[in-house]
Backbone as numpy.savetxt, mean C-alpha at the origin, in Angstrom:
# Nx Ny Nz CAx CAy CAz Cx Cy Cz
-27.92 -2.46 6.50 -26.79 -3.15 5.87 -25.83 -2.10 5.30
-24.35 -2.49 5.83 -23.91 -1.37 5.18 -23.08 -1.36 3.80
-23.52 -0.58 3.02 -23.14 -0.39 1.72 -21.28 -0.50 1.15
-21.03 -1.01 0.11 -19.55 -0.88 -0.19 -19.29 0.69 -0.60
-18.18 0.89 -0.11 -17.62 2.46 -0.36 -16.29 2.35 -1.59
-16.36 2.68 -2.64 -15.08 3.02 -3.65 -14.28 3.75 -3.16
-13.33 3.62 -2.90 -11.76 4.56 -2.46 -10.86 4.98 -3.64
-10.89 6.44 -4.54 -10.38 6.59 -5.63 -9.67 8.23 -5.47
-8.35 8.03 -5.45 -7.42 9.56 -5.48 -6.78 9.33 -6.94
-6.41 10.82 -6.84 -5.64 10.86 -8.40 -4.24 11.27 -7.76
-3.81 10.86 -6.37 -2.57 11.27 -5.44 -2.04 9.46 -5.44
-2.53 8.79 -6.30 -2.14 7.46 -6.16 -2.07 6.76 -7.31
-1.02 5.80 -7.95 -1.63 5.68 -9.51 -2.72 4.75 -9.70
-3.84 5.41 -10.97 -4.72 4.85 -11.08 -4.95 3.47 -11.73
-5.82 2.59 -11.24 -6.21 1.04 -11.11 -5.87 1.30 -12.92
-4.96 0.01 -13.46 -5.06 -0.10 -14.52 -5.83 -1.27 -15.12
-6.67 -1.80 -14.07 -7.49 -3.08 -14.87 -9.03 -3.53 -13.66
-9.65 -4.15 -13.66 -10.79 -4.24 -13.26 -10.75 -4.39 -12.02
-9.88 -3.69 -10.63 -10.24 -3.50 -9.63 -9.49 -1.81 -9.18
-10.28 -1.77 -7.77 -10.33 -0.33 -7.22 -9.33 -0.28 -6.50
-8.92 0.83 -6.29 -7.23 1.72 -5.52 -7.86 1.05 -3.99
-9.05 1.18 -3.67 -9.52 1.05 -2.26 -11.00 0.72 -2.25
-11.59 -0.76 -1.00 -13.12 -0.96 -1.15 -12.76 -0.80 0.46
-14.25 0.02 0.78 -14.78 -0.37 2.06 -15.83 -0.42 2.57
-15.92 -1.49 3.37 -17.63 -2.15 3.83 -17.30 -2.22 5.41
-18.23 -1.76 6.09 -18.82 -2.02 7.09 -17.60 -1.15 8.35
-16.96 -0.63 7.61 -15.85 0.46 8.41 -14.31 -0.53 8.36
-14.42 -1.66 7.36 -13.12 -1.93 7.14 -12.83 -1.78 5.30
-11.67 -1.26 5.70 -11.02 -0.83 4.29 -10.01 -1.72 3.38
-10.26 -2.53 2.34 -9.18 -3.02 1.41 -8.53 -2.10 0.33
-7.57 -2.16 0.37 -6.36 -1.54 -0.68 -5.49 -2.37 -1.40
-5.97 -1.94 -2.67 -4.72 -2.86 -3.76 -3.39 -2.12 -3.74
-2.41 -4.18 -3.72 -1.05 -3.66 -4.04 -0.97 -2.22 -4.80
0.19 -1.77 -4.14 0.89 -0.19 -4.79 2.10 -0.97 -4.96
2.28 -0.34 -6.13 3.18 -0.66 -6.95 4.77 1.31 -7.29
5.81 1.30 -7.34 6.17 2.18 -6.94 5.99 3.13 -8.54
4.77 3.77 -8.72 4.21 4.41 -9.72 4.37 5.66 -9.47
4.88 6.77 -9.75 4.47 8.29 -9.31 3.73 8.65 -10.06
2.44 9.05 -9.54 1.48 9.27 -9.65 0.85 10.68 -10.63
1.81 11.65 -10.29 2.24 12.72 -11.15 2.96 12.01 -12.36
3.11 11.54 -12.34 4.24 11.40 -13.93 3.10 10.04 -15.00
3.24 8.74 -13.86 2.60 7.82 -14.48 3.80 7.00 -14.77
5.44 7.64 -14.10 5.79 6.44 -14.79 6.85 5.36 -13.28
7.56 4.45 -13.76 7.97 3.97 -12.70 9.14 4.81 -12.24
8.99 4.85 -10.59 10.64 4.71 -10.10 11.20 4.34 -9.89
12.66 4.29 -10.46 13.75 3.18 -10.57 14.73 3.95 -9.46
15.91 3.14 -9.38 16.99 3.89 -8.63 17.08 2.62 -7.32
16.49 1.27 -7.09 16.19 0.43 -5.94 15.42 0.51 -5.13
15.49 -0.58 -4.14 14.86 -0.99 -3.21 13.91 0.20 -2.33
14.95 0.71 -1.95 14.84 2.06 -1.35 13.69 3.11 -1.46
14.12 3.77 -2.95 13.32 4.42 -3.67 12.25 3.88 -4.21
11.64 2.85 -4.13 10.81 2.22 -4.79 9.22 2.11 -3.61
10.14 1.64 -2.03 9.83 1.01 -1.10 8.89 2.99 -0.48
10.38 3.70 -1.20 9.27 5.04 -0.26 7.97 5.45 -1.29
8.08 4.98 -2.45 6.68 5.64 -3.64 5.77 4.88 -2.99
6.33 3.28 -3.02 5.06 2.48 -2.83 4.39 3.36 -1.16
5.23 3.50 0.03 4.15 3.88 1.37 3.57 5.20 0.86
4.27 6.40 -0.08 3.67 7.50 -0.50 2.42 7.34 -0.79
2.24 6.17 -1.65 0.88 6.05 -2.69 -0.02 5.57 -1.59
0.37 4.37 -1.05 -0.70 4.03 0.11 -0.87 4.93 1.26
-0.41 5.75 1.35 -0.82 7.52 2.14 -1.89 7.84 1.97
-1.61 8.22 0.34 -2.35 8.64 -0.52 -4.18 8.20 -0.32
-4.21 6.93 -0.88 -5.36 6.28 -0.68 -5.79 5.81 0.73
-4.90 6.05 1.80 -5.30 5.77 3.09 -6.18 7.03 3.67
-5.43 7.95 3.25 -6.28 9.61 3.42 -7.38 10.03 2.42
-7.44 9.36 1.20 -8.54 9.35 0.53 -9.79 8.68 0.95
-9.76 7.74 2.17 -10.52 7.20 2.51 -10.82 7.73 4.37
-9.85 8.17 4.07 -10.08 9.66 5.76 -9.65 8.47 7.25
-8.35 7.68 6.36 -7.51 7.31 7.49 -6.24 7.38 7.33
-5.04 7.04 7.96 -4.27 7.02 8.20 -3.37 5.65 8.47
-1.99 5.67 8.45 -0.79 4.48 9.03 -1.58 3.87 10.15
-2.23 4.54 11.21 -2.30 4.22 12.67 -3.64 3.81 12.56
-4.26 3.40 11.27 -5.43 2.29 11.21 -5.43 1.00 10.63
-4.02 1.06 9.94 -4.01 0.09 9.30 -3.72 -1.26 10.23
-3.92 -2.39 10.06 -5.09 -3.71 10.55 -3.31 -4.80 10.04
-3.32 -4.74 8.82 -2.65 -5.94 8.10 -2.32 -5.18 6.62
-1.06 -5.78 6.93 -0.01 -5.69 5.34 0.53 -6.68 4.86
0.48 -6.88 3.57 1.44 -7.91 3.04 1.97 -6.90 1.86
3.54 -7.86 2.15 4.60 -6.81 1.33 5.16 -8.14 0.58
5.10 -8.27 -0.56 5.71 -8.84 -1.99 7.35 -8.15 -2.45
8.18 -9.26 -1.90 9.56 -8.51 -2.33 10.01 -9.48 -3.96
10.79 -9.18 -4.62 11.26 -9.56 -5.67 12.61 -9.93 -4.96
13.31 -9.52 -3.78 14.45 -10.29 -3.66 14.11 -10.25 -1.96
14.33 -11.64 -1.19 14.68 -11.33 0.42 15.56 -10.68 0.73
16.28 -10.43 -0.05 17.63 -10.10 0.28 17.54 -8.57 0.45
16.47 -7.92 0.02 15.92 -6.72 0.75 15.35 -6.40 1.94
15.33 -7.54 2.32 14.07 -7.12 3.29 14.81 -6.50 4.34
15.64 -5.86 5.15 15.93 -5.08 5.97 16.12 -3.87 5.28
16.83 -3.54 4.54 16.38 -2.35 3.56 14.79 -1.93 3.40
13.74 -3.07 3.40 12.45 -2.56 3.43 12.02 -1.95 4.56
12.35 -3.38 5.87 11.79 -3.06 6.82 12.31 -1.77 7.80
13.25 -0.96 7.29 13.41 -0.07 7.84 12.58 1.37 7.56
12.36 1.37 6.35 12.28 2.33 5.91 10.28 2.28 6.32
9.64 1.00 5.83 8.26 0.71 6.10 7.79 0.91 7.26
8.72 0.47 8.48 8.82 0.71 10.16 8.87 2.16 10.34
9.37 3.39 9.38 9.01 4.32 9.81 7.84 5.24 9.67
6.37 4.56 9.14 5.66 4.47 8.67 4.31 4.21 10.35
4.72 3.61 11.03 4.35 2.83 11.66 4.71 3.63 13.18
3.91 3.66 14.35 4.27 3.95 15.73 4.73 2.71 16.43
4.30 2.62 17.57 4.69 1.42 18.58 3.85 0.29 18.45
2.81 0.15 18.00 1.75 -0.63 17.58 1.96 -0.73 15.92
2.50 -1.50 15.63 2.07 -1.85 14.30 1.43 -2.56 13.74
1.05 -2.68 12.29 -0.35 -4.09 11.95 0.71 -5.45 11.97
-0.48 -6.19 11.70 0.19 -7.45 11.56 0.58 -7.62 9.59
1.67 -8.69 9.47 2.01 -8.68 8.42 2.79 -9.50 7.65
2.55 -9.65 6.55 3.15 -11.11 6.05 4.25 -10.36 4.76
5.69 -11.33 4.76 6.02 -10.83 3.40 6.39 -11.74 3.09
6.71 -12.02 1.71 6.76 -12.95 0.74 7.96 -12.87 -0.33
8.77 -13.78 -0.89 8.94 -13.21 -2.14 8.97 -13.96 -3.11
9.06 -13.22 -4.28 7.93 -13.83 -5.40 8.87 -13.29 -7.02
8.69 -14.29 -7.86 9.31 -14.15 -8.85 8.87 -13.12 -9.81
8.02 -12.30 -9.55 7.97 -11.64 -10.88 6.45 -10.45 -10.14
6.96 -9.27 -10.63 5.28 -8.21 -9.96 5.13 -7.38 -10.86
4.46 -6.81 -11.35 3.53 -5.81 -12.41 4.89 -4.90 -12.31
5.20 -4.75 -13.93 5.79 -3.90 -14.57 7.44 -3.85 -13.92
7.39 -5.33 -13.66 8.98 -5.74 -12.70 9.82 -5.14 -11.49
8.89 -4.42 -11.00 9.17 -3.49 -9.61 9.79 -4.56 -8.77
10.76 -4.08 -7.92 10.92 -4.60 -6.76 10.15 -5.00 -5.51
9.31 -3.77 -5.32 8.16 -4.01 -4.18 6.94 -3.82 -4.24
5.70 -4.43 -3.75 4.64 -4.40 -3.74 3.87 -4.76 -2.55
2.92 -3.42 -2.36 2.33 -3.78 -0.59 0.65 -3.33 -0.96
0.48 -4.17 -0.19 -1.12 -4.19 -0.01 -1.68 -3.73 1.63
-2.93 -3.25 1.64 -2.92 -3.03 3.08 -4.44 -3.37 3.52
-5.03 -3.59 4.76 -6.09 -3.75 5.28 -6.47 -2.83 6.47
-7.41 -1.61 6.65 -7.10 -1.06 7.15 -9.03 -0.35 7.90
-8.71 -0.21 9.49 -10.14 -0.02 9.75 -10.99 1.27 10.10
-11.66 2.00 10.46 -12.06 3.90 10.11 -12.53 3.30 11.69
-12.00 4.40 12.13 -12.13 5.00 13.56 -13.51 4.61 13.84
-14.46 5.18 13.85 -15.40 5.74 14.00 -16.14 4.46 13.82
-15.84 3.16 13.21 -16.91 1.85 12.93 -16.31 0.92 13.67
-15.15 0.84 14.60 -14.61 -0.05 15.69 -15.76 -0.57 16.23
């Protein structure tokens, strides 16, 4: 049976309440929303959509390589906007993130996200090697 794995970098900001940066069981990986935190500082980045949209894929880098994968494993994303009216501004910048195959993915938007950020993405993502 295979055991749950904790996924924890200090290249990502750390979980501020009772769940983990990253769980993985059985060679698939869950990742909590990133929120656009720099991770060095601790504090938010402001400045829009934009700038917000590149911390948040930074951080999920971060914990994607902490867990010894990469963009080109990830499975499924859902991206939480605070306005639609971003979403090509997102999806450009998130698409470059991504090769010719990308995951599947849902976005949403939603009145209100931790510490009033604009964007928030979550990811699902699977390790080579347990296909």
């Amino acid at each position: 049976m295979p055991e749950k794995t904790i996924v924890r970098t200090e290249n990502a900001p750390q979980a501020i309440g009772p769940y983990s940066q990253g769980v993985g069981f059985g060679g698939l990986f869950f990742f909590s929303g990133q929120i656009a935190i720099d991770p060095s500082t601790g504090d938010l980045v402001d400045g829009g959509v934009e700038l917000q949209t590149r911390q948040v894929m930074a951080n999920m880098e971060a914990v994607l390589e902490a867990a010894g994968l990469e963009f080109s494993h990830v499975l499924r994303t859902t991206i939480f906007l605070k306005n639609m009216n971003d979403f090509s501004k997102v999806n450009e910048i998130y698409g470059g993130f991504f090769d010719d195959n990308p995951p599947a993915r849902a976005c949403v938007e939603v009145s209100r996200l931790p510490k009033d950020v604009l964007i928030e993405i979550d990811m699902i993502a699977a390790h080579p090697e347990e296909e």
